[in-house]
C-alpha positions, -999 to +999 in steps of 0.1 A: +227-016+134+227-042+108+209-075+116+236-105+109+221-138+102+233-171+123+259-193+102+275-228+111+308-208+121+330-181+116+341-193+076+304-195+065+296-160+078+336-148+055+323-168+027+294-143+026+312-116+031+304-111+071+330-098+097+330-132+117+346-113+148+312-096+151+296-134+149+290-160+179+314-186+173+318-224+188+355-228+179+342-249+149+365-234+123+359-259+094+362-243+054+328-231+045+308-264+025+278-237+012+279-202+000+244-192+018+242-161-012+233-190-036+205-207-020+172-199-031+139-203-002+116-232+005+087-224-017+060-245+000+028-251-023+047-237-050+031-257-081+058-245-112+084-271-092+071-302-107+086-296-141+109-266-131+142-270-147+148-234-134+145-236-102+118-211-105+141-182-093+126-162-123+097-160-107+088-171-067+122-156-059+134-120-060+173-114-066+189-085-056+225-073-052+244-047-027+275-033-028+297-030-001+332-011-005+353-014+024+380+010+032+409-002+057+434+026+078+468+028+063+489+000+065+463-026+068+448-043+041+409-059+037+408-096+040+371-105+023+376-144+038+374-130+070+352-098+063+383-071+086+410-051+079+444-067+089+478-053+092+506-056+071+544-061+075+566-049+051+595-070+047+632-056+048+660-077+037+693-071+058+723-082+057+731-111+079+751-089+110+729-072+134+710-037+123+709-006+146+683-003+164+674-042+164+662-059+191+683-086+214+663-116+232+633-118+207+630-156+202+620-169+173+611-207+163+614-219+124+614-253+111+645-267+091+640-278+057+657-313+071+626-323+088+647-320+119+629-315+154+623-277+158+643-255+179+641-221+192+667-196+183+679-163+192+683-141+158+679-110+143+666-129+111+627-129+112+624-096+140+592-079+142+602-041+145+573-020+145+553-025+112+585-043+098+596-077+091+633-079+090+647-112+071+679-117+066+692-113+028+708-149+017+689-170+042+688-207+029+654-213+052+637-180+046+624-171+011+598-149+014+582-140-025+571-112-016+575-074+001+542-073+024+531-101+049+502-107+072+501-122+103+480-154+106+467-164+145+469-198+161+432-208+148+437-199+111+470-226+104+480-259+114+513-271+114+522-309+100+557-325+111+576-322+087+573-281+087+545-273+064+516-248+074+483-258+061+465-217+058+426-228+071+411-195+054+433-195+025+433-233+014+475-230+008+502-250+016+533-234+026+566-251+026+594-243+053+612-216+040+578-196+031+566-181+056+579-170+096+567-183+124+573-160+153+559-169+191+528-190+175+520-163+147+526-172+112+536-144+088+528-151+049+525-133+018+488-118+007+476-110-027+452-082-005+443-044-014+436-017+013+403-012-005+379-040-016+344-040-027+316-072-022+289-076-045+264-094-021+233-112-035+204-114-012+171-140-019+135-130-007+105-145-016+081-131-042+050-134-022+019-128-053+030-162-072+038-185-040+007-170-024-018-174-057+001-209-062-005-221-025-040-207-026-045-220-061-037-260-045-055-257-012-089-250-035-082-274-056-074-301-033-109-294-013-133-292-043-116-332-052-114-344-019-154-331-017-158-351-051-139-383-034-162-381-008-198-381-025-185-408-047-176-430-013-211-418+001-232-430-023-231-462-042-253-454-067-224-433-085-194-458-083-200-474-115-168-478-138-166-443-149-178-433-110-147-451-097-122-441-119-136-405-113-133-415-078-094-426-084-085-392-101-099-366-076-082-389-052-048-387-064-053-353-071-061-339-037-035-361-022-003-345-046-015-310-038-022-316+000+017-331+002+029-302-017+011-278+004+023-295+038+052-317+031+073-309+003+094-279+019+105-301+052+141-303+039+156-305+074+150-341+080+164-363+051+146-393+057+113-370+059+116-353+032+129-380+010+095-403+016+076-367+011+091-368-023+087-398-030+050-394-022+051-368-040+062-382-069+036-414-067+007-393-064+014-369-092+020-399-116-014-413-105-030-383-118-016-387-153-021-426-147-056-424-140-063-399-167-051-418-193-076-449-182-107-418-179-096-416-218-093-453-230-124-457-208-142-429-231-129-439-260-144-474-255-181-457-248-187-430-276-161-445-301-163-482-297-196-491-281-213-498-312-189-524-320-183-537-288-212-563-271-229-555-240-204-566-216-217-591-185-211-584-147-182-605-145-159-594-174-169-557-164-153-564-126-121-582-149-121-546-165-123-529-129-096-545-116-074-537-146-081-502-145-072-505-107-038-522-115-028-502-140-032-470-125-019-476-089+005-497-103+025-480-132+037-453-111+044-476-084+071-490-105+083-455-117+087-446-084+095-477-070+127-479-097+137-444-091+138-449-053+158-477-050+184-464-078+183-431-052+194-453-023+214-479-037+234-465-068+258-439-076+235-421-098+226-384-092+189-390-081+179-371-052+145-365-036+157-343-009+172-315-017+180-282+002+152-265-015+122-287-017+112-325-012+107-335-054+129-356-077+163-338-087+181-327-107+169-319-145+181-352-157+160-378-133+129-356-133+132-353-171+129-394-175+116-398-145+084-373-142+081-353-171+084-377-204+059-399-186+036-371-180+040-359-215+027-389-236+001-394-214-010-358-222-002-364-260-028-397-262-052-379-241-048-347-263-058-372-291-087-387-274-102-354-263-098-344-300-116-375-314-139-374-286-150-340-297-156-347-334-174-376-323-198-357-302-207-324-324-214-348-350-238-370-330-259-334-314-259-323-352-277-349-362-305-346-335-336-333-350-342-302-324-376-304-306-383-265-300-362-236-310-346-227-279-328-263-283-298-248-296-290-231-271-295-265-249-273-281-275-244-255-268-242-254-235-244-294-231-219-290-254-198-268-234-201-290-201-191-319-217-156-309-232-151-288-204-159-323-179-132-341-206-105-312-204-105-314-165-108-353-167-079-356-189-057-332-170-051-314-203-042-280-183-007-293-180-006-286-213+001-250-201+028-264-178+048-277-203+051-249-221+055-221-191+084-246-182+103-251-217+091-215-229+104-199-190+077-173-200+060-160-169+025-152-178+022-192-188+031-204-149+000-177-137-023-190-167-013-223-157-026-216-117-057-203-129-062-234-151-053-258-118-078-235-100-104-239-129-100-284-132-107-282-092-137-261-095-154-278-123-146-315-110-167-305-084-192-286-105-199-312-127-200-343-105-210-332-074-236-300-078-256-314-108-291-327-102-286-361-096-261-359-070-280-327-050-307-353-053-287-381-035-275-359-007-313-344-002-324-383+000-295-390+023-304-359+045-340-364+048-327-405+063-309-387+084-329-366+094-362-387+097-342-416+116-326-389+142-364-374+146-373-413+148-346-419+180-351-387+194-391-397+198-385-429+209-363-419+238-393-393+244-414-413+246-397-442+272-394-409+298-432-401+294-445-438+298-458-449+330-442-477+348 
């Protein structure tokens, strides 16, 4: 048997082409607000939705349709609203004296076109006879359009006071005159064939990019998290450059931890708007904090040999700039586009029924991505000059022995790769994967997420001066637990 899901009530599960009477139902018969075919899945971890004006259905969602034909038994015809077969009445005009063969004693109730109280009559006008409708030709309250009719229940119409019938499945208005109604059953025309064929659309996840993209943030996020916490360790390291450093791996493992655990909570509102919002901050810190690793370069291997050697004091006044400036320009971003989300008419959204980020295209255009994209053009510019900079400088050392070359190249090689991961330059790829919609770009732009992680923690954690720190720190550790642990030895063994 076929597996139904649960819907909100009976009109959700016909809006999606379910039989409803095979479906649990709570009486709540309200129109259906969501057609359940056209929502894609919570993608949590799933990196391409910062700048996916696609929803990324192209690629972490697989879409498939099904046809279903439906066949109903003579004289019935398939109502898709509903998802059953339903029986028709054909409609016989006759003239106003009674038939042969009609039936005596069949009350029927109608509602006068002068909004008079209703009454109940006994008639031959409006008699069910089998599968027939017999209406009376010339009637002044009955004028039925057309030759077939179905049968609406007590649950699928309302009646207002002055006799129109409001169809709940249908969304029509019927005037008096339009339709029968005959002990609490309504009978109105149907444009409905005895055959009818549902093209159903069915979502499922596609498991190698959400599963490389999750797995892809969760290394990430640990290598910079590791790097946070070596810089807070030792103090040695949290210079200028150490701290900003510091900042970036910071904001970094924070944006890709909330994405992995927060940004798919879409049942709670409140939740998963302050996730977004999070969200949001965080990921602008990145780009914030990369454009002050750049000016910060730019100032020592460009300007430093026009600059003075700068005192203690004005070096702190530079520290606490940096530190303004990069926790506080995205705070007013977000700050502006959270209180224009919960205070203006403006479409800005951070929840939304698929994931916890700043919707739709327009806000997360201004809001996320042209922000994200000049800071990416001036630090494109500064790695560039940067790079110049450097080769010229290593050209002009006079090499010592002949296997210096080689030295050269590969100090070469850490350095601009240090400055590409620094400058969060693989967003580069983003950009394009998301404007291009190609789909090898959003997989070369996961490994190149997976590569800045790695080599953050390559270059400023496992080179030789900071192995050297943590060997120092663990042979004080280790001497000073020896230290207690012979002390408290040694009160035991001394005589009293």
């Amino acid at each position: 048997t076929e597996k139904h899901p649960v819907f909100r009530n009976a009109y959700c599960a016909a809006c999606n082409g379910f039989n409803y009477t095979e479906l649990e139902s709570r009486g709540n018969f309200s129109s259906c607000s969501k057609d359940l075919s056209n929502i894609p899945p919570r993608n949590p971890g799933y990196l391409p939705i910062f700048i996916d004006f696609h929803s990324g259905d192209d690629l972490d969602v697989k879409k498939s349709h099904r046809t279903r034909t439906v066949t109903c038994p003579q004289w019935n015809v398939y109502d898709f609203r509903h998802g059953r077969c339903r029986q028709i009445f054909t409609v016989h005009r006759i003239p106003t004296a009674r038939p042969s063969g009609g039936r005596d004693n069949i009350t029927t109730r109608r509602f006068p076109a002068d909004n008079s109280s209703s009454r109940n009559l006994t008639s031959n006008c409006g008699v069910i006879d089998g599968a027939q409708l017999l209406v009376c030709n010339g009637s002044d309250t009955i004028n039925l359009p057309c030759d077939k009719v179905i049968s609406l229940e007590k649950f699928e119409y309302t009646v207002s006071d002055d006799g129109h019938i409001y169809n709940r499945v249908t969304d029509d208005d019927l005037h008096p005159g339009e339709y029968l109604l005959i002990n609490d059953t309504v009978y109105a025309c149907a444009d409905l064939s005895q055959n009818h064929t549902t093209i159903l659309t069915f979502w499922e996840f596609n498991l190698v990019p959400v599963v490389f993209s999750a797995t892809v943030c969760t290394i990430s996020a640990l290598c910079c998290f590791i790097v946070f916490i070596t810089y807070c360790l030792f103090a040695e390291l949290r210079k200028l450059p150490g701290i900003c450093t510091m900042c970036y791996a910071f904001s970094i493992g924070v944006s890709y931890f909330i994405l992995l655990v927060g940004s798919h909570l879409v049942d709670n509102s409140g939740l998963c708007t302050t996730m977004g919002f999070l969200l949001h901050y965080f990921c602008l810190c990145q780009f914030s904090w990369s454009a002050i690793i750049a000016c910060n370069m730019t100032r020592t291997f460009v300007l430093s040999s026009s600059m003075p050697l700068q005192q203690s004091a004005s070096r702190k006044r530079l520290l606490w700039m940096y530190l303004g400036a990069g926790w506080g320009l995205p705070l007013l971003v977000c700050g502006t586009t959270l209180i224009l989300d919960q205070v203006s008419d403006l479409d800005i959204d951070y929840a939304t029924d698929k994931v916890c980020w700043l919707q739709p295209t327009l806000p997360l255009l201004f809001g996320f991505v042209v922000p994200v994209a000049v800071v990416l053009v001036f630090n494109l510019l500064v790695f560039l000059i940067l790079v110049v900079r450097i080769h010229r400088t290593m050209k002009l050392a006079t090499p010592a022995r002949p296997d210096s070359r080689y030295i050269k190249a590969r100090r070469k090689l850490r350095i601009f790769t240090g400055m590409f991961s620094l400058l969060s330059l693989t967003w580069l790829i983003a950009m394009m994967a998301a404007f291009e919609g190609l789909e090898g770009l959003w997989y070369l732009f996961f490994i190149a997420t997976l590569f800045q992680g790695v080599s953050l923690l390559v270059i400023f954690v496992l080179n030789k001066k900071t192995r050297y720190l943590y060997r120092s720190k663990l042979r004080k550790w280790s001497s000073t637990f020896k230290r207690r642990n012979g002390n408290v030895a040694s009160s035991k063994t001394t005589p009293i």
